[in-house]
N, C-alpha and C positions, 0 to 999 in steps of 0.2 A: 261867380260860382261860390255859393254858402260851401264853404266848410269847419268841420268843428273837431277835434284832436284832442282826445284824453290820453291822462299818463297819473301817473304815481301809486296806483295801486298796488294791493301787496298781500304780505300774509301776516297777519299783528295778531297779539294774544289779546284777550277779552281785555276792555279795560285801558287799553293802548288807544295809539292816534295815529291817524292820515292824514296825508294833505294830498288832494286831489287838484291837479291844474286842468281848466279847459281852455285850448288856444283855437282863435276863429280868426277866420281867414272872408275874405267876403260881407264881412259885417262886420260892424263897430259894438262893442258891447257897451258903450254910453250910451246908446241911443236905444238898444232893444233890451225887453226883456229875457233874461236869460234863466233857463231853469237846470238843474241836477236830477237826473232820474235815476231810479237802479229799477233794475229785475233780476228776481228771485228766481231759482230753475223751480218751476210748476207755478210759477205767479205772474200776476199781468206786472206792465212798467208801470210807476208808480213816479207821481213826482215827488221831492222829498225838500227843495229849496229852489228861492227863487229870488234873483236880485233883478226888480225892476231899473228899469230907465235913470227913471228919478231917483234911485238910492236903496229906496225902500227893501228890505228883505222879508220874505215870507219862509215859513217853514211848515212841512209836517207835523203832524203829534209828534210822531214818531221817535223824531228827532231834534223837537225845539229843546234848546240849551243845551247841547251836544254837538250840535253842527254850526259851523258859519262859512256864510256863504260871501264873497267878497270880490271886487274887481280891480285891474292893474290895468289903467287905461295907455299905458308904455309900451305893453307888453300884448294888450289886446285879449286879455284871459279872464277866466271867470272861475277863481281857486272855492273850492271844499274844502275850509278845516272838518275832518272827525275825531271828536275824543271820546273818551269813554265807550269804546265799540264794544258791542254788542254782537255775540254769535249773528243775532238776526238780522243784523245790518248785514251779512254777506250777500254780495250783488254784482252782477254788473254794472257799474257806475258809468252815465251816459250825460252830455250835456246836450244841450239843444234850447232854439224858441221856447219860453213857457207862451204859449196863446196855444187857441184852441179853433181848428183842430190842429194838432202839433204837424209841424210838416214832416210828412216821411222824408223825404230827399233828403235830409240833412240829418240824418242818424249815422254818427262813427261807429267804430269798432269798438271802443267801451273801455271800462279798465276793470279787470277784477279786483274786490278785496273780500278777502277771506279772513276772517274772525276767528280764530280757535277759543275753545272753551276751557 
C-alpha cells in the first residue's frame, strides 16, 4: 500500500523559507519519480517540482531558483526547500508520482503554507 505523508508547513512572511518533508511508505523514492504539487483555493493542482529516479530535478516557472527539490534515501522522503516565498505560493502542498495520469489513490492530506504579505 503507496502511501505518501506531508508536514512542515506553516505561516512565513513574504520573502521567508520552508522546508517541506514528504515521507512514503509503499515505495522507494530511488526508483520513482516523485513530484510536489500545491493547489490554490479556486485553482486546479499544479505540479511545481519533481525529482526523477535518476536524480534529475525539474521545476515550474513558477518557482525555478526558489525551490529545491531533494531526496534522503535513509529516510525514504522527498524534501521541498522554499525560499524567497511569495504571497502566491500559498497552497496546499502535496506530494505524489509525477507520471501521468497522476494516481488518485495516493493523494494525502497536504500541508498548508500560507505566505503573508
Amino acid at each position: 500500500q503507496v502511501q505518501f505523508v506531508e508536514s512542515g508547513g506553516g505561516l512565513v512572511q513574504a520573502g521567508g523559507s520552508l522546508r517541506l518533508s514528504c515521507a512514503a511508505s509503499g515505495a522507494t523514492v530511488s526508483d520513482n519519480n516523485i513530484g510536489w504539487y500545491r493547489q490554490a483555493p479556486g485553482k486546479q493542482r499544479e505540479l511545481v517540482a519533481t525529482r526523477r529516479w535518476n536524480g534529475i530535478s525539474v521545476y515550474a516557472d513558477s518557482v525555478r531558483g526558489r525551490f529545491t527539490i531533494s531526496r534522503d534515501f535513509a529516510k525514504n522522503t522527498v524534501d521541498l526547500q522554499m525560499s524567497s516565498l511569495k504571497p502566491e505560493d500559498t497552497a496546499v502542498y502535496y506530494c505524489n508520482f509525477a507520471q501521468k495520469p497522476i494516481p488518485t489513490d495516493y493523494w494525502g492530506q497536504g500541508t498548508q503554507v500560507t505566505v503573508s504579505s
